[in-house]
C-alpha positions in Angstrom: 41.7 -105.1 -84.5 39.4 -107.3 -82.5 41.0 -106.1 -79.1 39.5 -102.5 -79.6 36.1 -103.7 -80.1 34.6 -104.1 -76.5 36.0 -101.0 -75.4 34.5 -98.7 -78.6 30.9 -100.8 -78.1 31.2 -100.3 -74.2 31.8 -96.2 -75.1 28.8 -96.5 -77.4 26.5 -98.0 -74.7 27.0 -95.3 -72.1 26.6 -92.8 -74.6 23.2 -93.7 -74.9 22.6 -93.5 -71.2 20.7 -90.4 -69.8 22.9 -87.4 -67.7 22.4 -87.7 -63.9 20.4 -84.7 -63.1 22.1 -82.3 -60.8 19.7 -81.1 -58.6 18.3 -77.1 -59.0 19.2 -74.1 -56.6 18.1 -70.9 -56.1 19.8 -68.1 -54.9 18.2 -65.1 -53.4 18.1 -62.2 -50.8 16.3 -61.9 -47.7 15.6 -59.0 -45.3 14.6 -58.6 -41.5 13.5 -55.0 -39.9 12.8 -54.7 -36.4 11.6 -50.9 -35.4 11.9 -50.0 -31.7 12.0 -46.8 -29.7 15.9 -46.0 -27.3 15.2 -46.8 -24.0 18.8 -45.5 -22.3 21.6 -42.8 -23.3 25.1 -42.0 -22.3 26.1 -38.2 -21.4 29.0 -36.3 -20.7 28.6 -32.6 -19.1 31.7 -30.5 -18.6 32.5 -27.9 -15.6 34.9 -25.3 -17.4 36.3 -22.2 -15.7 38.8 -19.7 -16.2 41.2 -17.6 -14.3 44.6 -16.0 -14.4 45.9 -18.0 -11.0 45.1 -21.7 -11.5 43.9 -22.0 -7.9 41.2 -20.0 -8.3 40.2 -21.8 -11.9 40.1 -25.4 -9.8 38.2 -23.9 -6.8 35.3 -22.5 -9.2 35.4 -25.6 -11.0 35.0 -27.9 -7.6 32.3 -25.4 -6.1 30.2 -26.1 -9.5 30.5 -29.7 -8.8 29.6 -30.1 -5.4 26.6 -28.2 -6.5 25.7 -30.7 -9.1 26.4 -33.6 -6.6 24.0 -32.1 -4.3 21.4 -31.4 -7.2 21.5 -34.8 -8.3 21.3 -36.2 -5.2 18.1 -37.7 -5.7 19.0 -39.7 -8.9 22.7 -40.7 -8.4 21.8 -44.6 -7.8 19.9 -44.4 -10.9 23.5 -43.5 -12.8 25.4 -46.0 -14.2 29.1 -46.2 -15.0 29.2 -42.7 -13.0 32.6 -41.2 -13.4 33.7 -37.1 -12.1 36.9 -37.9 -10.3 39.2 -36.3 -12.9 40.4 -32.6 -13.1 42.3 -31.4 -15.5 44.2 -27.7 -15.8 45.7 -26.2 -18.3 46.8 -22.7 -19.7 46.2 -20.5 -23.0 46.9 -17.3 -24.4 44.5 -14.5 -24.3 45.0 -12.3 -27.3 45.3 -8.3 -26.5 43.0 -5.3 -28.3 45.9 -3.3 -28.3 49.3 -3.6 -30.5 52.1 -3.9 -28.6 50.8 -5.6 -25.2 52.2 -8.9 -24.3 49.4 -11.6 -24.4 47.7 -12.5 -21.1 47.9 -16.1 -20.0 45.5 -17.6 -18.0 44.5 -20.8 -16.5 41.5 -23.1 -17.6 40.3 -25.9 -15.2 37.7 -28.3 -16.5 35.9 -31.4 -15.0 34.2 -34.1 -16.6 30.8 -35.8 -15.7 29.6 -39.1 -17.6 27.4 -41.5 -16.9 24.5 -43.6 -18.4 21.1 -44.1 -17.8 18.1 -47.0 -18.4 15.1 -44.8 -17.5 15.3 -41.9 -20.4 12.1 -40.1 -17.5 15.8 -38.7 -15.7 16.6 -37.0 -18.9 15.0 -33.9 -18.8 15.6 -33.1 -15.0 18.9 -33.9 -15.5 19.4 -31.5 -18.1 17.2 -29.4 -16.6 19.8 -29.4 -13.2 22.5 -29.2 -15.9 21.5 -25.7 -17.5 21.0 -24.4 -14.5 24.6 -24.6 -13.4 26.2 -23.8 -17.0 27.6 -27.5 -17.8 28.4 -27.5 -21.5 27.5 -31.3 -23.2 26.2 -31.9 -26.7 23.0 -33.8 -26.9 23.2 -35.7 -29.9 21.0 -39.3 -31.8 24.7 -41.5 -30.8 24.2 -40.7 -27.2 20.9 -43.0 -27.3 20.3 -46.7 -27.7 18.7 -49.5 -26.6 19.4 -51.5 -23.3 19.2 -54.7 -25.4 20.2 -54.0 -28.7 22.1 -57.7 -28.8 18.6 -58.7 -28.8 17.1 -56.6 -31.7 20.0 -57.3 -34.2 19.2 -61.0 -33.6 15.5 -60.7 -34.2 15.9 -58.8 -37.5 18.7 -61.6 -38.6 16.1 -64.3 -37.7 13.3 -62.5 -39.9 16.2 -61.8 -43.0 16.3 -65.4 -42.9 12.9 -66.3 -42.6 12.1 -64.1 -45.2 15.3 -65.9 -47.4 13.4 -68.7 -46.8 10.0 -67.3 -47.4 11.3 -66.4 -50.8 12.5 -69.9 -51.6 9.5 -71.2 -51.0 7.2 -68.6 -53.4 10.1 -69.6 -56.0 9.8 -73.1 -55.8 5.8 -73.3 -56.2 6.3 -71.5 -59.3 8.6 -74.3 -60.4 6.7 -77.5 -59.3 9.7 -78.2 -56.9 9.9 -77.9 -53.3 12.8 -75.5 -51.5 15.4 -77.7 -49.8 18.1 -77.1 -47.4 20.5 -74.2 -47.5 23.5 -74.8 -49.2 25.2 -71.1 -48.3 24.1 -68.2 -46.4 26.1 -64.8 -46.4 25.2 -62.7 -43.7 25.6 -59.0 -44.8 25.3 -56.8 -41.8 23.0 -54.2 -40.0 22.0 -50.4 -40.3 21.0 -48.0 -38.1 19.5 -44.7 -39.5 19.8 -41.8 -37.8 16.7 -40.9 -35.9 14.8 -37.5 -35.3 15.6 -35.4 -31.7 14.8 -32.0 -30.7 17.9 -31.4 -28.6 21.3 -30.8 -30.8 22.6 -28.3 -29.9 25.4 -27.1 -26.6 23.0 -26.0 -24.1 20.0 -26.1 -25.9 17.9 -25.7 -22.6 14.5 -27.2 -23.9 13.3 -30.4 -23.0 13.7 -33.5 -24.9 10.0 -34.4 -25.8 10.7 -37.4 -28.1 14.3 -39.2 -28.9 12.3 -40.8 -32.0 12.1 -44.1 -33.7 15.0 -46.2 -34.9 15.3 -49.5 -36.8 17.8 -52.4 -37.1 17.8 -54.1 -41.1 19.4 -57.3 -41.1 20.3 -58.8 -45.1 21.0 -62.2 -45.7 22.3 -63.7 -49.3 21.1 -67.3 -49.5 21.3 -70.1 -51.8 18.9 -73.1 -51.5 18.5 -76.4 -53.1 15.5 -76.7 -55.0 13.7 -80.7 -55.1 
């Protein structure tokens, strides 16, 4: 009997010892905005022309474009990633008004222009010179962005954690306690909204006056230790 005491009185005496306190945490969210204003786009304009005898579809096509070379003559070094190299031709069926008639067949030859640009004052001649020879694009919010939008995703991640840590902070006066180091951070993305333009729509002919506003959110989920 004696041999059990020391182990039951040694289970006794830690019983009566306090719990080591684990130390608080906090978890919360934080969120970073930066609002800034496109400063480049990216366009494509299309040379399309039709004709039963595919010769004459290419030549119309390649008399368009050495017209818009010459027009934008004064702005080609000022075009990045400039591509118009490539033409394609290809053939479709013209539906008759009359039963019985074979369909016609004729030819389509199209040529593509794309390029980008950092200075958004070449937008509106460029369209401009683009309307005037009857190149189809779409002018749409994708097309537009910023030349350092690395950049801006960084700065709103930096003020999602600031403000994560911000947050802590408030939390912790509350409590007495001080906000300690991070012990995990979840970052949860970006979001661009769509912003506002004039120009939508194929040959819309009026002049861009304002691309609009756009913004970068940045989330963070953090949890911190609380002293």
């Amino acid at each position: 009997m004696t041999k059990h005491r020391f182990p039951l009185a040694l289970a006794a005496a830690l019983a009566t010892l306090p719990a080591a306190a684990s130390a608080g945490e906090v978890s919360l969210n934080g969120e970073g905005i930066v609002r800034y204003e496109p400063d480049s786009a990216r366009f494509q304009f299309t040379v399309t022309a039709e004709h039963p005898d595919a010769a004459k579809a290419s030549e119309q096509v390649s008399a368009t474009m050495a017209e818009w070379r010459q027009a934008i003559g004064d702005y080609r070094n000022e075009l990045d990633d400039y591509s118009d190299a490539h033409l394609s031709v290809y053939t479709r069926m013209v539906p008759t008004r009359e039963q019985g008639q074979d369909p016609e067949r004729v030819s389509v030859a199209s040529q593509t222009v794309s390029f980008s640009i950092n200075d958004l004052d070449l937008l509106n001649p460029l369209i401009g010179e683009a309307n005037k020879l009857g190149l189809q694009y779409h002018l749409g919010s994708h097309q537009f962005f910023h030349s350092d939008e690395q950049g801006l995703e960084r700065e709103a991640l930096a003020r999602a954690i600031a403000d994560a840590r911000s947050r802590c902070e408030f939390v912790a006066r509350q409590l007495d306690q001080r906000c300690g180091d991070v012990v995990t951070l979840n970052v949860n993305g970006g979001h661009r909204p769509v912003p506002m333009m004039r120009a939508e729509s194929k040959m819309a002919g009026d002049a861009v006056s304002s691309v609009g506003p756009r913004e970068i959110q940045a989330t963070v989920s953090a949890t911190f230790e609380l002293d």
